[in-house]
N, C-alpha and C positions, 0 to 999 in steps of 0.2 A: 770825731768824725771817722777815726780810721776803727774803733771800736765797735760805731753800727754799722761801717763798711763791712767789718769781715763777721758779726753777729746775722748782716741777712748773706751772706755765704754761704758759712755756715747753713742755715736754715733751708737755703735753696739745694746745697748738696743732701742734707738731709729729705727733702723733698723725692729729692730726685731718688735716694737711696730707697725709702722707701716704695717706689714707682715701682724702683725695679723689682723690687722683693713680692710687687701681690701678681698672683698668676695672671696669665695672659685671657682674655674671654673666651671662654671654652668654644667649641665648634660645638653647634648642632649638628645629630645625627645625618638630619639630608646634607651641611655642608662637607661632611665627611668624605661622603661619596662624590658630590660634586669638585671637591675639590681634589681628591686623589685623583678625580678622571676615569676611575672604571667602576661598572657595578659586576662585583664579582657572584653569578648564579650557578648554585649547586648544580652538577649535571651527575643523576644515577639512572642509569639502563633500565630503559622501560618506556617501551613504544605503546603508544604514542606520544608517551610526555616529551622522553630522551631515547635518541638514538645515535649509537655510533656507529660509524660504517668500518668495517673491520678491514678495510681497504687504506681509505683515505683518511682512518681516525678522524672525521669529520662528524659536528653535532649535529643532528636534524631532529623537529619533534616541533609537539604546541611549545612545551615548557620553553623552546630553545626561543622560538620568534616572539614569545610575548617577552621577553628578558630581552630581545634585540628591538623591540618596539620602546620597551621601556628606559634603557642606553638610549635612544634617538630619543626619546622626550627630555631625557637629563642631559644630554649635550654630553656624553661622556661613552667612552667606550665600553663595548659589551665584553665579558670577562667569562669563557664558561670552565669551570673549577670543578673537577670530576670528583665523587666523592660515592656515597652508597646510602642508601636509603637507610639504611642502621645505623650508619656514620652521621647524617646531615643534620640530625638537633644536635649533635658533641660538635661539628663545623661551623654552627652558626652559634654556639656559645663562644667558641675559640679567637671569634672572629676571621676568621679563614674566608666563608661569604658573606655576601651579603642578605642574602634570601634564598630560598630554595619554594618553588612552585609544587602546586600537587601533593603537599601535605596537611592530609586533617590535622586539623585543631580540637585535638580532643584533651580531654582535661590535665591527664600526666603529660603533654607538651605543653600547654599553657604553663606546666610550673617552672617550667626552663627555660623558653623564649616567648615569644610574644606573635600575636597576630593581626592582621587587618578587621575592621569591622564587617563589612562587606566581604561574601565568599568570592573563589577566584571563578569557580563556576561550580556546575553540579554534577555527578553521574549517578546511575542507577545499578542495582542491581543485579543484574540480565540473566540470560540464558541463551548459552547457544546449544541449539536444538538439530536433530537430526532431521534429514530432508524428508518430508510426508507428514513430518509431525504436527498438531494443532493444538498449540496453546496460547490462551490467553489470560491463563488466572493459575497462579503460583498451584494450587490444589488442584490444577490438570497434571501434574506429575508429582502430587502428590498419594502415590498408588501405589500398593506393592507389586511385584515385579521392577518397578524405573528404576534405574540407575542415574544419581546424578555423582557429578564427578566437582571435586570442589580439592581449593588449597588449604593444606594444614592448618589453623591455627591462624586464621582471616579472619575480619569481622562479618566476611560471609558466610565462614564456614559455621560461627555461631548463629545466624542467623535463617541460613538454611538448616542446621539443624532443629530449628523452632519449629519452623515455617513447615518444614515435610516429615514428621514421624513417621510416618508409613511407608516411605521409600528408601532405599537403599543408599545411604550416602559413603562414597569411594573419596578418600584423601589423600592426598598427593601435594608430595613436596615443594613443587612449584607448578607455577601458572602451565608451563610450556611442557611440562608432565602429563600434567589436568587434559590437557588439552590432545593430547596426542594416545592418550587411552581412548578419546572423543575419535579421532579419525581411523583409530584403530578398530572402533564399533565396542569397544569394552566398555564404554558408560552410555546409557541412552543422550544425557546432557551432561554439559559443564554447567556451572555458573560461578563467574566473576562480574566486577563492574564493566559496565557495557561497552568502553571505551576500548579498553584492552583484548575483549572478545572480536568487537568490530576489527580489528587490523589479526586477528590470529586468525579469523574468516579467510583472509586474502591469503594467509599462506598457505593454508589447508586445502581450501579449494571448495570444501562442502560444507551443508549445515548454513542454518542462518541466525539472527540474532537477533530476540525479543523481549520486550520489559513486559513480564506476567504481572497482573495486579492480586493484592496492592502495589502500586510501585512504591518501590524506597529509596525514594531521592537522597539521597548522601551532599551535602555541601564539603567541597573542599578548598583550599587556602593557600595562602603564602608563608612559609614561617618568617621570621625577622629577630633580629637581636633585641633582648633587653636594652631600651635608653632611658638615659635620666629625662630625657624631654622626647613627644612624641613628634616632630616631624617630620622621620622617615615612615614611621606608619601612616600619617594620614596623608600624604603622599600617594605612596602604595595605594589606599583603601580609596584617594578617590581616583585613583589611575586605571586600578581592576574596577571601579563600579560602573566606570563612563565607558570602559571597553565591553564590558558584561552587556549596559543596557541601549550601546547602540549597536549590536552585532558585531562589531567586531573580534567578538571570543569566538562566535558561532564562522564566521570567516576565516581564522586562523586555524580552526578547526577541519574547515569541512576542507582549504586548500593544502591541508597535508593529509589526512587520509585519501586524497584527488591522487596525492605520487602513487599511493601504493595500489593503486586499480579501484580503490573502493568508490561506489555512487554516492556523494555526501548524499542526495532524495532518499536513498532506500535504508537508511540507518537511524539511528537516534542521537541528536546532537546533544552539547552540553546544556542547555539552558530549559532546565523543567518547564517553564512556562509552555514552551511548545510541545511537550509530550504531551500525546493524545490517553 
């Protein structure tokens, strides 16, 4: 008796031993987040996405409200994690965020992190143009004499170089460079994507802003971490498709460039279906 007493003992410590030794069930990517309590979103300089107000170091932008729309659907706090556009695939391999908005998914980032199925929205190509000016088709200023005024080493600036061989293209270091030759009268146009011409309109004061066809709808995304199991992506992807396809991208949208004076009627939003 006393030897199958302590034979199932034995056996139940050994049970128990080995209980403790196999790992604990791993956490799913979404419970990651849910259960830390915050989703931590990249924030890099670049209005409209992010802005900081150099006063109140305060975030405002689309990027910042769809990241604080998307904390209230997870029940978890919003987290914005400052970082740089050249930094933010090395932040989201690190784990440092959790996502960062407003990043193409183009093929050398897919080899590093991962993306939603569904884009976050769209932008175009554009032009902001000098006031008198008439165009409606990318080969109205493609003509010698125009100046367009574009950023180094942009998928625009390769593209505008396709697109106009007969005009004069000016490169310039950044956006706010590009642009300030433009009010200066040293380039006839800029061109960047239309989003970021729309709010540089309002600082400037002049020039307006037009999608010349073809238009070239660009999709942009969300980046995300590498996970063994995907359900913080499909999360994400059906989070951005429901906000995409019932307006509310186009909402968040049009009430932040509302702060900065701009008419959301007289501009082009993000969701190509409505461009004309």
């Amino acid at each position: 008796m006393f030897k199958r007493r302590t034979m199932m003992q034995l056996a139940a410590a050994a049970t128990l031993s080995l209980a403790s030794a196999l790992p604990a069930t791993a956490q799913t990517a979404l419970e990651s987040v849910t259960e830390r309590g915050t989703l931590r979103v990249g924030m890099a300089a670049a209005d409209p996405w992010f802005y900081k107000d150099p006063i109140s170091e305060e975030w405002t932008g689309v990027g910042v409200q769809m990241g604080q729309a998307m904390a209230e659907d997870l029940g978890v706090t919003f987290e914005p994690v400052e970082t740089t556009w050249a930094n933010s695939v090395a932040a989201i391999q690190a784990g440092q965020i959790d996502l960062m908005f407003v990043l193409d998914a183009t093929e050398e980032r897919k080899k590093a992190i991962d993306f939603p199925e569904h884009p976050l929205f769209y932008y175009a190509m554009g032009a902001l143009i000098q006031d008198g000016m008439e165009i409606t088709d990318w080969q109205d200023l493609n003509v010698e004499g125009t100046t367009v005024g574009v950023t180094l080493g942009t998928s625009v600036d390769r593209l505008l170089t396709e697109t106009l061989p007969n005009a004069k293209i000016e490169r310039f270091a950044s956006n706010d460079e590009a642009v300030a030759a433009f009010a200066s009268g040293r380039v006839d146009a800029v061109s960047q994507f239309h989003p970021a011409l729309i709010v540089q309109v309002s600082r400037i004061g002049t020039g307006s802003v037009v999608l010349p066809r073809p238009i070239h709808a660009v999709p942009t995304s969300v980046g995300l971490p590498n996970a063994a199991d995907s359900s913080f992506k499909d999360w994400v992807n059906e989070f951005i498709t429901k906000t995409y396809e019932s307006g509310k991208t186009t909402e968040i949208f049009e009430a932040y460039i509302s702060t900065k004076g701009i008419d959301p009627a007289a501009v082009p939003g993000l969701v190509k279906e409505d461009w004309d």
